[in-house]
Structure formats: C-alpha cells, structure tokens
N, C-alpha and C positions, 0 to 999 in steps of 0.2 A: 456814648456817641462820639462819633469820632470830632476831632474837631480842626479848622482849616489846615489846611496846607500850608506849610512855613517858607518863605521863600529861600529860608536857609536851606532847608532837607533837600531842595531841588540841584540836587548833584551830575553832570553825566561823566561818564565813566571816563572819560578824556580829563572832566576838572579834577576829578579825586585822584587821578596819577599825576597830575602838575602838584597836586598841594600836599600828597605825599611823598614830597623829593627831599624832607628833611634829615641826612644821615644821623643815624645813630653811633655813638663811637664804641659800643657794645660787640657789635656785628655788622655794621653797615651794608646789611644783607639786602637780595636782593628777592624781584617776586619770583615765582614760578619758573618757568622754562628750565635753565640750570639749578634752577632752586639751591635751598640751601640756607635758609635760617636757620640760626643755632639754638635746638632747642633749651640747651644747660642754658644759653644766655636770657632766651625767652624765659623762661622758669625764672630766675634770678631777676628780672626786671619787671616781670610781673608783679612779685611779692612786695618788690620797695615802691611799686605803685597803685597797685589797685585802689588804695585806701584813702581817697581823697575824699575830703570834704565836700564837696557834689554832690557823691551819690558815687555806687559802685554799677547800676544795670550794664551800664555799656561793655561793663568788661562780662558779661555773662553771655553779652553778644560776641565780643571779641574770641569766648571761649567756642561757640559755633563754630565758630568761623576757621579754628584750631581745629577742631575737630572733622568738617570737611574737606580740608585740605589735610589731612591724614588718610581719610575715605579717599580723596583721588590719586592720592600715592599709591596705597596698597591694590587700587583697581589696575593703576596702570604697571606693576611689578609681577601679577601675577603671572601673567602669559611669559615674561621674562624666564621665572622662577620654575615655571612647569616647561618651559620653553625642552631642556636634552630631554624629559621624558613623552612630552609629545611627537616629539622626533621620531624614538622609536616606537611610539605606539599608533602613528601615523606614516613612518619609511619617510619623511622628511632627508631631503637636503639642508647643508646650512643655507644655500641659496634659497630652498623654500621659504626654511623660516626669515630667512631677511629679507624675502620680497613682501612675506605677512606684515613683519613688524612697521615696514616703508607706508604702508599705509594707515597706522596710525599718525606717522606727521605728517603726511599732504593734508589730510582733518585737521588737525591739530594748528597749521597753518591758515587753512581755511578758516576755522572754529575761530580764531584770533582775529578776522578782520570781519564778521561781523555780530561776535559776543556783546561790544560794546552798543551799536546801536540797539540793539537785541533790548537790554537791560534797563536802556536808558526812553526807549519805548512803555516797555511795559512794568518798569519799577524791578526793586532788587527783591520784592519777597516772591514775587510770583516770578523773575527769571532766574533766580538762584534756585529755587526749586526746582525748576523744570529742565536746568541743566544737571543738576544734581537726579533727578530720576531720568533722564534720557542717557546718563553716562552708566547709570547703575543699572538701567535697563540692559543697554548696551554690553556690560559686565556679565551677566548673566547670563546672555543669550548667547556666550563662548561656549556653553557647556552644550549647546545643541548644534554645533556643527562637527563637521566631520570631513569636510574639503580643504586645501589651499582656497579656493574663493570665499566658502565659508568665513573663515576665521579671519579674510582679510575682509571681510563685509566686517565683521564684527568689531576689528580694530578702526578699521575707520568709523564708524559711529561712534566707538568708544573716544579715539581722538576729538570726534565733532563735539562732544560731550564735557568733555574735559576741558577744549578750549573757555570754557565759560566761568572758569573755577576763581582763577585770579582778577580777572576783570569786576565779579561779581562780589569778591570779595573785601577788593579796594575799597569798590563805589560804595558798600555797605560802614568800610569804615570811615567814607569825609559820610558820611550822613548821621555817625555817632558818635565823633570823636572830632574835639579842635585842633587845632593843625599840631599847636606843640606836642600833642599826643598821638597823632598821626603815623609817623614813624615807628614808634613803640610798640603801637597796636600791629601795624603791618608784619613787624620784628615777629611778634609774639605768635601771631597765627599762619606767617608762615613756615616757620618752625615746625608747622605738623606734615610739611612732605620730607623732614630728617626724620619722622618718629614713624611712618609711614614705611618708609626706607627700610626699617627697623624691625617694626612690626611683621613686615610681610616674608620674610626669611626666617621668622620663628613658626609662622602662624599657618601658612602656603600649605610646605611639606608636613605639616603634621592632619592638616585638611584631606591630603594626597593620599596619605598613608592610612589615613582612619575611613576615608568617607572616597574616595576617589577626583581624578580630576576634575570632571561633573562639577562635584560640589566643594571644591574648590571656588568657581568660579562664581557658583550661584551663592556659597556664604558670605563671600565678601561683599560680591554686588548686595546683596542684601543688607549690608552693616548703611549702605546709603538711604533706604528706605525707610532705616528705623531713625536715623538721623530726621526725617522730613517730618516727624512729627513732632518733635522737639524745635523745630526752626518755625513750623505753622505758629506752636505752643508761644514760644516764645518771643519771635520776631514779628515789628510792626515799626513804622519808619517813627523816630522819638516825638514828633508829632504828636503823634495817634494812640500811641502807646500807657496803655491804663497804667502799668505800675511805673512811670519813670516818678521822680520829683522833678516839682518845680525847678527847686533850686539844679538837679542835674540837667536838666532841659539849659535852664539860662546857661552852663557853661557850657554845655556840648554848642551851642551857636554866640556862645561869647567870641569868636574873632567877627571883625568889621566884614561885609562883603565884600570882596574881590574883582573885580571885571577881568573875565581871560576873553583874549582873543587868539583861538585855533590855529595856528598855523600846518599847514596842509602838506604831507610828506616830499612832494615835489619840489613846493621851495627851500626844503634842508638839503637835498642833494648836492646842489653846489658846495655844498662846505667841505673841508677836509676833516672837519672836527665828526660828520656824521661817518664818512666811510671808513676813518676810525675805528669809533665803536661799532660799528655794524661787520666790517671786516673780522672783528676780534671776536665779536659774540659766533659768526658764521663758522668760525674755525674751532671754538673752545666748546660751546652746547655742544655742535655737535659729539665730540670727544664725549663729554659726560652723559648724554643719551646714549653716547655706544656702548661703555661703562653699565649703565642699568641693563642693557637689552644681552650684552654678549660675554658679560664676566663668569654666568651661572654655566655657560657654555667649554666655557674656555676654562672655568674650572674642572669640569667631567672631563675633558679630552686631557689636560696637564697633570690632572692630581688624581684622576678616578675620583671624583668627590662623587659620591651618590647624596640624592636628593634629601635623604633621611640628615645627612651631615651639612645640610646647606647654613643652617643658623647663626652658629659661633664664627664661623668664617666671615659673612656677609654681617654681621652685627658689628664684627671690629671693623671692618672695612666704613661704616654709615658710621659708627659712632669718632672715627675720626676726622672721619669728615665734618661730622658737627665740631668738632674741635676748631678744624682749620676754619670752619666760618667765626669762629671768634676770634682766631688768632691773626688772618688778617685783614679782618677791621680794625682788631685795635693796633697792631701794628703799623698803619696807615696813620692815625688818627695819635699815636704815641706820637710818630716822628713831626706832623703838622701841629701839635700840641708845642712839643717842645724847641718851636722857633724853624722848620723848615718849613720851607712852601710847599703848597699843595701839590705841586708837579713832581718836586722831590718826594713827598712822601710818599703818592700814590702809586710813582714806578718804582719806586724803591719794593716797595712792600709788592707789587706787580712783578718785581727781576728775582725775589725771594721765590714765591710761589712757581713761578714759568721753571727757576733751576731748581728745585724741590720734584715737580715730577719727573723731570727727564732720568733720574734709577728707574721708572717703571720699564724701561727697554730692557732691562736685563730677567724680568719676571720671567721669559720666555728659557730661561739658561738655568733658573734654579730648580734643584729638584728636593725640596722641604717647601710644604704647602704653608707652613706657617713666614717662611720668607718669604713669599709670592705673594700673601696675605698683607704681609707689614709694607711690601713695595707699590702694592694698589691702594691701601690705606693713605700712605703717605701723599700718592698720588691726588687719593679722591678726596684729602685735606687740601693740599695745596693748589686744587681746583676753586673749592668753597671759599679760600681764602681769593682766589684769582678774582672771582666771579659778585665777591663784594666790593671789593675795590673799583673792578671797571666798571659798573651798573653805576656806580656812585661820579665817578667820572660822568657820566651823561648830564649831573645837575650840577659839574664843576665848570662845564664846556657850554652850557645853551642857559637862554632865559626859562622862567619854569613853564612860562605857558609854549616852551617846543619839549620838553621835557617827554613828554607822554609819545607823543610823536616821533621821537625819536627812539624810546625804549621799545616801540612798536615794529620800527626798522627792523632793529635787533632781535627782537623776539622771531619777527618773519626769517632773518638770515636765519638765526639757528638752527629753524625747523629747516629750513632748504639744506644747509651743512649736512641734516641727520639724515636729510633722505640721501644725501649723494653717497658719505660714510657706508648707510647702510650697502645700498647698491655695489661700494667698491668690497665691502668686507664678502657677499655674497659668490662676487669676482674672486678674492684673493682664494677665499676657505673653498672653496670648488664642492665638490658632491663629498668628499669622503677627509676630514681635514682630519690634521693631529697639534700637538702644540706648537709644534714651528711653523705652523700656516698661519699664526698669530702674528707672526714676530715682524714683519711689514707694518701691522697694522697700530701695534705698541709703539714701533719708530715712529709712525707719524703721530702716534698720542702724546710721544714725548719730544716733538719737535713741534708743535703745531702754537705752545704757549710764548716761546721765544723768538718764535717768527712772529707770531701776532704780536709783542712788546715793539720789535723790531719795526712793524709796520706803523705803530700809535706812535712811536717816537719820530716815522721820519715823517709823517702829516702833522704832528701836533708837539714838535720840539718843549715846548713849555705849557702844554693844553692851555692853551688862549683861548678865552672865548671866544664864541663864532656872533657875529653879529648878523641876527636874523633879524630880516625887517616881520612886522608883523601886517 
C-alpha cells in the first residue's frame, strides 16, 4: 500500500534544476542540448560512489535514467547517420535535407517550454514515460514516410518528444538523490548522450546494411519501448517505493527544505550576466548541432566515406569528445583550486577550448580522412570542454533559485542558433555541394567560440554576480 506523499518528493522541474547547480570538478558537465557528459568520468565516479551506507536503489534509478538518455541520442543521430543515403534514395537536396532536420529544433524548442509543466503536473513516472514512447513512437514512424513533409512531420514530433528527456530526468533525480549527490547523478546519467553518440555510428549502418533503412529507424525507436518496462518495473517516487530502506529514504530527504521563489525570464533580461550566456550558448549549440546533423554528410562529399565505413570515424570523433568533457572541467576547477579566481579560471580554460577548435577551418584542405578526423575530434573536444565550463558559469553569475531560468534562456537560444545554421548551411550547400561548399561553414565553426569569449568578456569583465531581485 502505498503510503503518503512526502512533502520532500514534491519537486517541480524548475526546483530540481536550481538544486542541481552543484559543479563537479570531474566534468562540470552540462544537461542535454550541447550535451556532453563524460561518460569515462561518469564510470569512474560511479564506482567510488555508489557504495554508501544508505542503501544503493537510487543509483539503480540513476542507471535508467543512463540509459534513456543514451535511447534519445541514438534516436536523434539516426536521420543524421542515414541522412547521404536517403539523399539518394529520395533525390534530396542538401537544402531538403536541412529544411527536414530544421524542424526537429522548432520542437525541440517548443518541447522545452512546456516539458516542465508537463511533468510537474502529472508526476515523473507517468511523464517520463509518455515522453519516452511519444519520442520512440515518433522514431519509428521515420520508416513510413516517403516525402520532404513526411519526414519533416516526423522530426518534428520526434523533437516534441525528446524535448522531455532532460527535464524529466533532472526532476527524477532532486526526488532521489540529496543535493550533495545531485550533481554526480546529473554527471553520471548524462553521460549516456556521449555513449549514444557512440553507439549509433556502430549500430545505424550495420542496421542499414543487414535489414535496410525501414528498420533502422524502427530498431532503435524500439530499444525505447523495451526501456518502459523496466522504468514501470522499477520506478515509483521513494515514497512509495516497496524496495527502498528506511535508512535510504531518511538520506535521500536528509537536506532541510528549502524555500525557492521562481523568478520569471523577463526579469533576468535586464542583466548583462544573462545575454552573456545566452548569446554564447546561441552561437556554440548551435555549431554542435550542426556537427551531429552535417559531418556524416560532409564526410561522403570530402572523403567518399560510404555508410558501411561510418564507425571508426565517428567513434573517434565522440570518443574525444568525451575526453574534452573531462578535460575542461578539470581544467577550470585545477586553476580555481589552486588559488585563481573563478573568472580567471573559467575564461582561461574557456580561451583554451575557443583556440583548440579554430584548426577545424582547415578540415576542408586536407585530403587523409584520418587528418580531417583528428581535426573535428579535436574540435568536438574542445566544444565538451567549452560547453562545461560556460553552463557552469550560469551558477557562478545568478542566485540558484534564477539558475534554472536562466539555463532555459539558453537552452531556447541554442535551438533558435540550430534553426538559423541549419537554414544558412541549406543556403551555402545549394542543390549539388562538394567539399568546398563547407568551408564557409567550418569558418564560422571555427570563429563563432572566440567571438562568443569575446562577447562574455566585454558584458561580464570579472563574471559579477547579477543581482536579481526575487
């Protein structure tokens, strides 16, 4: 029998991103949108924590929770992956295909302003579900189209769907984990859109090649259905929950309550410390969205890379990206450790990463696909490493209860960044591209992080706090 409702468990999706704004000096990674938890680090902090005298259930929750957000990475990589050969198995332009992809983020933006009510309405087990089969449905239902409107029907649902992924999975962790373990957990199960990354460049083309596109699309979407019955299985708020212990119950709500009071997007505007970050996330997501949607493209036209050879290519590319998500957070977190201030550290380690990508402007001039490889790598590290640091900057600059509100900003600009990228990339590649129709596009990939440095620096000289009234 179930028994009452704890006024601990009563989380909404606004307080659990305020009370998850503790950096880790692991990865200091951030949620979803640019993602990029480091899974090697997540592994690694897993192990020297799980084991706590409490009780371990939470982290069996925490591992779900790993596991669906691996499920909406490899959902949202697939169209990417299969992207040159539905080209020519549908006479696509690359403008088609970039008007298809564009409408997975107007969803996805959408999807993000009202997941949260969504969730906090009707509880995380029954809206984490229902985003979870509405995106894998979505997933699925790629393999039954056959038009441009089609498949842009289907990316935008699939966007709507996915918007639900991180919100859901925040609010799922303030409701089973104390604050000091907050972060960790965040760390650990966002992690699974690098493995994701990962995954779906082994998994895609060998789907393509054995079984055809079709079932491509319907295997994956399917890996989220079998997911829903291990979340039913398993998931119930710790409350309610038959197998937890006692004693894991009293720590999972061992912190005091909190009173937050919501401050409302409008009154952060004023500040320089939000159009900051909001300007930097508008100009960098998008870059990294474009990364996921146009590399597998821009590989076939530069390298001839056929779909069969997509894997070891795209595997070293994610897998150093996971790297760079650990290297700059700790990076950041070495130099504020060892006697600098947080402004120093964090543009420091921010002026690393911005001049670390700018070689990818020359990708377009080599001709050894494994150089081209190590210069998008380097790249899509020294993004991860970008993309923790500044996320983290949001809870160096605001109180925590605008925290959430303000990472919501940012999240909005990205997607608006991706749509505009996508549209211009559509523009530059015209109907018939080759590899130097890229090379516009790499220059602003590789200008866009040191102008964004450039712009936090001249609004936020020593990132001051912003004093927000509440």
């Amino acid at each position: 029998m179930s028994s009452p409702r704890d006024p601990k468990s009563e989380h909404t999706v606004a307080d659990a991103i305020h009370a998850t704004q503790e950096p880790i000096s692991l990865s200091e990674n951030e949620g979803d949108q640019s993602t990029g938890a480091s899974a090697t680090g997540a592994v690694i902090a897993a192990a020297e924590n799980a084991g706590s005298p409490a009780g371990r259930y939470r982290w069996v929750i925490c591992a779900l929770l790993f596991f669906a957000t691996t499920v909406n990475y490899v959902d949202r990589l697939v169209f990417g992956i299969l992207g040159p050969e539905l080209q020519k198995t549908f006479g696509w332009t690359a403008r088609d295909y970039t008007d298809i992809v564009f409408w997975f983020e107007v969803a996805y933006a959408i999807g993000l302003l009202g997941a949260g009510r969504v969730l906090d309405a009707i509880g995380t087990r029954i809206g984490y579900a229902a985003s979870l089969t509405f995106w894998s449905m979505a997933s699925i239902l790629h393999a039954f189209m056959g038009s441009i409107a089609g498949f842009s029907v289907a990316r935008f649902l699939l966007g709507l769907g996915e918007a639900g992924n991180f919100p859901a999975a925040i609010k799922t962790v303030a409701e089973w984990f104390p604050k000091k373990e907050r972060a960790l957990a965040t760390g650990i199960f966002n992690a699974g859109s690098n493995v994701g990354a990962i995954i779906a460049p082994l998994a895609v083309p060998w789907l393509y090649i054995h079984w055809g596109w079709q079932w491509a699309f319907i295997m994956t979407g399917a890996l989220g259905l079998i997911w829903l019955v291990f979340w039913f299985v398993f998931y119930h708020i710790p409350t309610e929950h038959p197998k937890i212990s006692r004693e894991e119950l009293a720590y999972i709500q061992s912190d005091p309550p909190e009173p937050t009071v919501k401050i409302p997007w409008l009154r952060l505007l004023p500040h320089r410390q939000t159009w900051a970050f909001v300007i930097a996330k508008f100009a960098t997501d998008a870059i990294w969205r474009w990364y996921l949607y146009l590399l597998p493209l821009f590989f076939v036209e530069a390298f001839r890379l056929d779909i069969k050879n997509f894997g070891p290519p795209f595997v070293v590319i994610y897998v150093l990206a996971d790297v760079g998500s650990i290297g700059g957070g700790w990076l950041s977190s070495k130099l504020i450790k060892g006697g600098r201030s947080v402004n120093f550290g964090r543009k420091v380690a921010l002026l690393v990463c911005a001049l670390a990508v700018i070689p990818v402007v020359l990708v377009t001039h080599v001709e050894n696909m494994w150089i081209a490889v190590g210069l998008v790598g380097l790249a899509a590290a020294a993004h991860q490493g970008w993309s923790a640091n500044l996320f983290t900057t949001a809870s160096d600059m605001f109180p925590k209860q605008a925290v959430g509100s303000v990472v919501g900003l940012g999240g909005m600009a990205g997607a608006v960044g991706a749509m505009l990228i996508l549209k211009l990339t559509g523009w530059v590649l015209g109907d018939k591209p080759d590899a130097s129709s890229f090379a516009p596009l790499f220059i602003l990939a590789a200008s866009a992080y040191v102008v964004s440095l450039l712009i936090i620096h001249l609004l936020v000289p020593r990132l001051e706090p912003a004093r927000v009234e509440s």
